[in-house]
C-alpha positions in Angstrom: 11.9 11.7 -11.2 13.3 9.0 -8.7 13.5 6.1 -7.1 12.5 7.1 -3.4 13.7 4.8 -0.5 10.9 2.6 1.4 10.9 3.8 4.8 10.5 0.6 7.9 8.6 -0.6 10.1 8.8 2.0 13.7 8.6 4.9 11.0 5.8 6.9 12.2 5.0 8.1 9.0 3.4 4.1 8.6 1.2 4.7 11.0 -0.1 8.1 10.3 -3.5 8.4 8.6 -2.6 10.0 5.2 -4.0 13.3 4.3 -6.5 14.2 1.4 -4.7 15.7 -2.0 -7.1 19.1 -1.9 -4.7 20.4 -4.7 -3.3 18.7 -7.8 0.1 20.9 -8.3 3.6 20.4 -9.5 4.7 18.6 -5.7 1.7 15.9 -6.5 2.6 15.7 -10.3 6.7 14.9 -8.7 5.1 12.6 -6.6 3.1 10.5 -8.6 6.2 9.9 -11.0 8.3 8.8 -7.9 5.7 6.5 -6.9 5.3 5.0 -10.7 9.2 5.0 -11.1 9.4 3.5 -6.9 7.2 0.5 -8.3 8.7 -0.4 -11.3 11.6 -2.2 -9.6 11.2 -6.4 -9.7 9.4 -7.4 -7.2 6.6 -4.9 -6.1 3.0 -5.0 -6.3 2.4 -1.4 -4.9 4.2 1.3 -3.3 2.0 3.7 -1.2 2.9 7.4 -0.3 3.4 7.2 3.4 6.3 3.9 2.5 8.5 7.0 0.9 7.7 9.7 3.6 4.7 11.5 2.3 1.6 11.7 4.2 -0.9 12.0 1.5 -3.6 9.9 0.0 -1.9 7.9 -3.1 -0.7 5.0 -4.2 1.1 3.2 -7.3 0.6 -0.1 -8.1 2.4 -2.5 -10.8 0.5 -6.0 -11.3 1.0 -8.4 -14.1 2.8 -5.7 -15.9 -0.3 -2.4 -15.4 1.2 -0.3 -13.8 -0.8 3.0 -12.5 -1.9 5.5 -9.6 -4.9 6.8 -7.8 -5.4 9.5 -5.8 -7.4 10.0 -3.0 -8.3 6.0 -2.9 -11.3 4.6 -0.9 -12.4 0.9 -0.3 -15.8 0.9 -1.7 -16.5 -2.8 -2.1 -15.4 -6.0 -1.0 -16.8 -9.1 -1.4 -16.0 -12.3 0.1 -15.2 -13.5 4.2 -11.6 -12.2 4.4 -9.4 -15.1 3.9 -5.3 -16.0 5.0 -3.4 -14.5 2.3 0.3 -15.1 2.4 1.5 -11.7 2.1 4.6 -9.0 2.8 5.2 -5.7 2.7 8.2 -3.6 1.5 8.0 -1.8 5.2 8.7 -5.1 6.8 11.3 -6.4 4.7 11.6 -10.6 5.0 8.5 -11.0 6.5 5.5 -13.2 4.5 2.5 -14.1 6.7 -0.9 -14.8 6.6 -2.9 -11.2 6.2 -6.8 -11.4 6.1 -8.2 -10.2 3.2 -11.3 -10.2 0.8 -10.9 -12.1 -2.6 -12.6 -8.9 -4.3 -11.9 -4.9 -4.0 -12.9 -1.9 -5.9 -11.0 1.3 -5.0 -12.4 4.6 -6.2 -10.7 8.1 -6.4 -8.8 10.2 -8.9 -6.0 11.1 -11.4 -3.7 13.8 -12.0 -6.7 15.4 -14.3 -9.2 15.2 -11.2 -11.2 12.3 -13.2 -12.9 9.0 -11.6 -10.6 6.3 -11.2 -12.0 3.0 -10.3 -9.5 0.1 -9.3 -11.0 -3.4 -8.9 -10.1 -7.2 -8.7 -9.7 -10.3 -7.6 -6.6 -12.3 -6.2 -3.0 -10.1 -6.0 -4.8 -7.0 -7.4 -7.0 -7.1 -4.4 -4.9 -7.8 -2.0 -2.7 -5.1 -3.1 -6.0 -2.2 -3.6 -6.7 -3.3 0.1 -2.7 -3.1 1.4 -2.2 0.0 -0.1 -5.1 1.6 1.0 -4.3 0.3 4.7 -1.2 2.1 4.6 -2.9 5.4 3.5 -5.2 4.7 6.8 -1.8 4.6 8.8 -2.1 0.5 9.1 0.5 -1.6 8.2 -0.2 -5.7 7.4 0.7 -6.9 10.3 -2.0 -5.8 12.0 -4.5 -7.8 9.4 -2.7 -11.2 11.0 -4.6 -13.5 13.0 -3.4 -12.7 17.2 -1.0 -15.8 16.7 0.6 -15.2 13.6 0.9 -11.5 14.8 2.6 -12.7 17.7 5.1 -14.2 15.6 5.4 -11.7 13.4 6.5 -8.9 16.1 9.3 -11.1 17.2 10.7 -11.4 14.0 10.6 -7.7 13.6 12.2 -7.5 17.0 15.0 -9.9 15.9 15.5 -8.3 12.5 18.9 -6.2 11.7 16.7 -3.5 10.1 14.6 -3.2 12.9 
């Protein structure tokens, strides 16, 4: 299909809880190939819907080299103290900062077919099942930071030429 263009921070599509995919038709199927094709480029860990202007609950992902989807993704388990975890986001382009996050996620939800998908990890796979999943709740990293790194973090966004 395509490679879709990642939509910035002050979008308010990035901040918008995603909806539930009730129906598996042709516009998710289009979708879910220009998420896959979106992640593919060097560099990205995982490319959510909401980061290419679609509201809905999905997400690609492209770590070590597997690179997949889920549907309709929930957190279902994490396991350790969330931990600093130097992290960016293709929303907030330039940015790396400290994001809290569990060493351990499992994600559950479904594929194209309507089967069980579970998603789970340690280290960058999940950090990127919990990122991801953030930006289908309508959160983006930066509010994971601790209040002082956030700080930070806003005025760089403020200062930034994208911005």
């Amino acid at each position: 299909m395509a490679v879709r263009e990642i939509r910035l921070y002050g979008d308010p599509v990035l901040t918008t809880p995603s909806a539930e995919i009730i129906d598996i038709d042709d516009g998710v199927r289009a979708l879910v190939q220009d998420l896959l094709d979106t992640v593919k480029l060097p560099g990205r860990a995982g490319v959510a819907a909401p980061q290419i202007g679609v509201n809905l609950r999905a997400f690609s992902y492209n770590i070590d080299g597997d690179i997949g989807y889920v549907l309709n993704p929930r957190i279902v388990e994490l396991r350790g103290e969330p931990q600093p975890t130097g992290e960016g986001c293709l929303s907030v382009p330039g940015l790396w900062h400290d994001a809290l996050r569990s060493d351990y996620a499992r994600v559950e939800g479904i594929d194209l077919d309507g089967n069980r998908v579970v998603l789970e990890g340690t280290g960058l796979m999940a950090q990127a099942l919990q990122h991801e999943t953030d930006h289908l709740d309508g959160m983006v990293y930066l509010r994971r930071l601790t209040p002082e790194d956030r700080k930070v973090a806003m005025k760089q966004v403020r200062e930034s030429s994208w911005f």
